[in-house]
C-alpha positions as CSV (number, residue, x, y, z in Angstrom):
1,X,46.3,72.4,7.8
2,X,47.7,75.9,6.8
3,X,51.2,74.9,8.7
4,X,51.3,71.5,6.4
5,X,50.8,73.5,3.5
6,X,53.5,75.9,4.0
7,X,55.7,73.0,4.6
8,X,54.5,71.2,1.5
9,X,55.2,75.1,-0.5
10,X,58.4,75.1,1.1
11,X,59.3,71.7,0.0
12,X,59.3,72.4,-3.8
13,X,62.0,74.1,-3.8
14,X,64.9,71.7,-2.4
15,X,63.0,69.1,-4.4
16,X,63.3,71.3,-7.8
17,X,67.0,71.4,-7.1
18,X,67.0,67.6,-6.7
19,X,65.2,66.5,-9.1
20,X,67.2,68.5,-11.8
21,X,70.6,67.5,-10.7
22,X,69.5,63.9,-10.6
23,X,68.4,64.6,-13.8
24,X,72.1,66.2,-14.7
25,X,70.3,69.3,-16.2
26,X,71.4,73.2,-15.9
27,X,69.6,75.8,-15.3
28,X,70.4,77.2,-18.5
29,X,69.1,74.2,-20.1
30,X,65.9,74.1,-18.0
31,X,65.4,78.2,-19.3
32,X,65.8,76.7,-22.9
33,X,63.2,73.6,-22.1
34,X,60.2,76.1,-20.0
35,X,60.4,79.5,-21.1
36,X,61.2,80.4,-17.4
37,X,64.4,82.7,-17.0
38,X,67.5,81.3,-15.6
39,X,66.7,84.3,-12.4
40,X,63.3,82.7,-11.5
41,X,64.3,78.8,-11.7
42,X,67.1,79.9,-9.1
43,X,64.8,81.8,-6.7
44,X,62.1,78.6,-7.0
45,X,64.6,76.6,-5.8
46,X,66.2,78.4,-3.3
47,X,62.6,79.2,-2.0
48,X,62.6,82.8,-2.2
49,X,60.3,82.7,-5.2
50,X,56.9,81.2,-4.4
51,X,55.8,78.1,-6.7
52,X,52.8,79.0,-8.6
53,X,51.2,76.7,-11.1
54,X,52.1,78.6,-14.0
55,X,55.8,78.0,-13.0
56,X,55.0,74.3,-12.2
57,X,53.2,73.2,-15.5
58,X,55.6,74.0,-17.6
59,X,58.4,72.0,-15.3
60,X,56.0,69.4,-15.0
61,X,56.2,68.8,-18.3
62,X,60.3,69.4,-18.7
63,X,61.2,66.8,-16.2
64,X,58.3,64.6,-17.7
65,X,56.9,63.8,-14.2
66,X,53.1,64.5,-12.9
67,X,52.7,67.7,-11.1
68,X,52.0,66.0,-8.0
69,X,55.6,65.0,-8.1
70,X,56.4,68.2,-7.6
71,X,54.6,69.2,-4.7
72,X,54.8,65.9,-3.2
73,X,50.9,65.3,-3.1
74,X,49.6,61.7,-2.5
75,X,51.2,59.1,-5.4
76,X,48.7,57.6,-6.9
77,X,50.1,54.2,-7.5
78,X,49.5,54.7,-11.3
79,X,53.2,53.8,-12.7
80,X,52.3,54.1,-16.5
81,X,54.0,56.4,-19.2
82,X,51.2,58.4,-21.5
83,X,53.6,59.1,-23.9
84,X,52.9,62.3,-26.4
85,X,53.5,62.0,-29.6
86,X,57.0,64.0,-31.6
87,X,57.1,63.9,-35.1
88,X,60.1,65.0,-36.9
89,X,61.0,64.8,-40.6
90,X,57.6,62.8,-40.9
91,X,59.1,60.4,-37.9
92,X,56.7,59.7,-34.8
93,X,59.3,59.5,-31.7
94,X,57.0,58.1,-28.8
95,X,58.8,59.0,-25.2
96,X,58.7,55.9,-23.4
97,X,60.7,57.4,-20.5
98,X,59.0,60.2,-18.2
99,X,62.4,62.0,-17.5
100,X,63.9,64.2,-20.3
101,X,67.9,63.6,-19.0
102,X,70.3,60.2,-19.2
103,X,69.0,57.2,-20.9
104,X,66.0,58.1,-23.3
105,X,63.8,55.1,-24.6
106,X,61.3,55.8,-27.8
107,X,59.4,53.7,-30.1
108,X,59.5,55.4,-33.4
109,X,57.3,54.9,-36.1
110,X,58.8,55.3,-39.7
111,X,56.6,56.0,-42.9
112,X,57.7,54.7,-45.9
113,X,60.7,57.2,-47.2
114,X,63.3,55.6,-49.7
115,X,65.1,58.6,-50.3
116,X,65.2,59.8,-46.9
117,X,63.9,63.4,-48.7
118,X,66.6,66.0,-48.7
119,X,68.3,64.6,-45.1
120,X,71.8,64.0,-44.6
121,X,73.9,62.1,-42.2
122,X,74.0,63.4,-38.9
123,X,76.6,63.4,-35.9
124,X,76.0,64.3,-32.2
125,X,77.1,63.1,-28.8
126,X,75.4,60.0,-27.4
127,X,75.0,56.6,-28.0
128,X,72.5,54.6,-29.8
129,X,70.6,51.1,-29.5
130,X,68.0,50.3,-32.3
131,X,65.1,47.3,-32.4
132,X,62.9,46.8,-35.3
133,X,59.4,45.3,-34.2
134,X,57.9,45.7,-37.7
135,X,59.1,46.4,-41.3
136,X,62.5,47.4,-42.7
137,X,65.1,50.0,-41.8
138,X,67.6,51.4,-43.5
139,X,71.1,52.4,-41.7
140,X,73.6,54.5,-43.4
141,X,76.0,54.4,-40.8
142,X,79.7,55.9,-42.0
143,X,80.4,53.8,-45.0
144,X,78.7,50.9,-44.1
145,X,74.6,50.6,-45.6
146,X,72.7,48.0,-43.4
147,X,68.8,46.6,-43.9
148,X,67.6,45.8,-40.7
149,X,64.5,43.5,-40.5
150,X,62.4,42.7,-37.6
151,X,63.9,40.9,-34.7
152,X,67.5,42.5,-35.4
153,X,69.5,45.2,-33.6
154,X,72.0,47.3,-34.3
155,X,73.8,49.5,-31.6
156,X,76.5,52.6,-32.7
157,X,78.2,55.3,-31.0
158,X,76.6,58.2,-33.2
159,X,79.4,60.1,-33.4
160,X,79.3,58.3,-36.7
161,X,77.6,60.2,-39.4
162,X,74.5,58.1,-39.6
163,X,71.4,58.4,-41.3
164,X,67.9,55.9,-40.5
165,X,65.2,55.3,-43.4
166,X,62.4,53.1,-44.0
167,X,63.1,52.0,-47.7
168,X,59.3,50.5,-47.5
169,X,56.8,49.3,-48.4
170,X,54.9,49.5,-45.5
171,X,55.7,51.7,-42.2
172,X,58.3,50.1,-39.4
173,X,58.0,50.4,-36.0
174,X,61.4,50.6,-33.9
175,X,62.5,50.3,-30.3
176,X,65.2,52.8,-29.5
177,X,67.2,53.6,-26.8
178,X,69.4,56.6,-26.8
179,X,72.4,57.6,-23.8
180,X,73.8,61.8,-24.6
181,X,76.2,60.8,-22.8
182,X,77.6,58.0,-24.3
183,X,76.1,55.3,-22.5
184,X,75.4,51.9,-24.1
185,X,73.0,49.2,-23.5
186,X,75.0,45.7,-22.0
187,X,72.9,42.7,-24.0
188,X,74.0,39.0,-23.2
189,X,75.5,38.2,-26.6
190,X,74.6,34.3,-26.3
191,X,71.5,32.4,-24.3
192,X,72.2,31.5,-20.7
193,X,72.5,28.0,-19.9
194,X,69.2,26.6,-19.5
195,X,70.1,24.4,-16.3
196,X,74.0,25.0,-15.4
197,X,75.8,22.2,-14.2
198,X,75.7,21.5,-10.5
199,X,79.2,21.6,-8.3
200,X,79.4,18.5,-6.4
C-alpha cells in the first residue's frame, strides 16, 4: 500500500505538467491564477517538491477539475459542472466549462442596465458567440447598435470595441461561448435536409 502511494505522489507531478500544457497555460500565468510562485509550480512538477494539499486546492480550483483529478484517485462517474457563480459590473458569468484555458462556455445573467453605468466599449483578443434564452440584449459592437431577443445569436471577433447591456425590463439570461484565441463556433447556417435524396 505504501509503494502504490508513492507511485500515486509521484504521479502528480508529470500529470501537473500535462494537464497545464493541454490547457496551453504558463507557469507565470498559473503563479497569477494560485498564489503559488513560479519556483514551487516547477519543482511540483518536476517532482522534487512534494504535493501537499495546500498546493493542490488551490490548482484544483485553477484548472477547474476535482482534486481527485489530480492525484488520480478513483473517478467517480459524476460528469456534472457545479458552476460558482462570478459577478462583474452587476453581471453573473456562470462557468459552464470545468477547464479555465481554450474554449470557455458561460450563461450570464444580465440585470436590467440601460445605461450600461459608467462602462465603455472594450477590446481584447478572443472570439465571441452570444445566445439569448430570455429577455433583451443590447450590442454596441463598433458602430453598429443591435437588440437581440430570445432565440437570436450574434457571433464577433472582439477585437471590435463592443459593449453588452440589458436595456430591460426584466433580467436576460444568455448563452456565451468565448475562444482567447480566436477561435469561433462553426453553426450550420440552414436546416439539414430532412430525408436526402437516395442515389440509385
Amino acid at each position: 500500500m505504501a509503494n502504490e502511494d508513492a507511485a500515486a505522489l509521484a504521479a502528480v507531478g508529470p500529470r501537473l505538467r500535462a494537464l497545464r500544457h493541454q490547457r496551453g497555460t504558463t507557469l507565470t500565468q498559473l503563479a497569477d491564477l494560485t498564489g503559488i510562485s513560479v519556483s514551487t509550480l516547477s519543482r511540483l512538477e518536476a517532482g522534487s517538491r512534494r504535493p501537499t494539499l495546500e498546493l493542490l486546492l488551490p490548482l484544483a480550483r485553477a484548472y477547474q477539475v476535482a482534486l481527485d483529478e489530480l492525484v488520480d484517485a478513483p473517478a467517480t462517474g459524476d460528469p456534472r459542472v457545479r458552476p460558482k457563480p462570478i459577478v462583474r459590473h452587476g453581471i453573473t458569468f456562470l462557468p459552464l466549462t470545468r477547464r479555465p484555458g481554450g474554449l470557455q462556455a458561460f450563461k450570464q445573467i444580465f440585470p436590467p442596465d440601460p445605461s450600461g453605468g459608467d462602462r465603455v466599449p472594450q477590446t481584447h483578443e478572443g472570439y465571441e458567440w452570444l445566445y439569448v434564452l430570455s429577455g433583451r440584449l443590447r450590442l454596441l459592437l463598433g458602430d453598429r447598435d443591435l437588440t437581440l431577443t430570445p432565440g437570436e445569436v450574434a457571433e464577433f471577433d472582439t477585437r471590435i470595441p463592443h459593449l453588452v447591456l440589458n436595456p430591460g425590463p426584466g433580467t436576460a439570461e444568455v448563452l456565451s461561448l468565448f475562444g482567447p484565441q480566436g477561435e469561433r463556433l462553426h453553426v450550420r447556417a440552414r436546416p439539414a435536409v430532412a430525408n436526402p435524396p437516395i442515389d440509385q
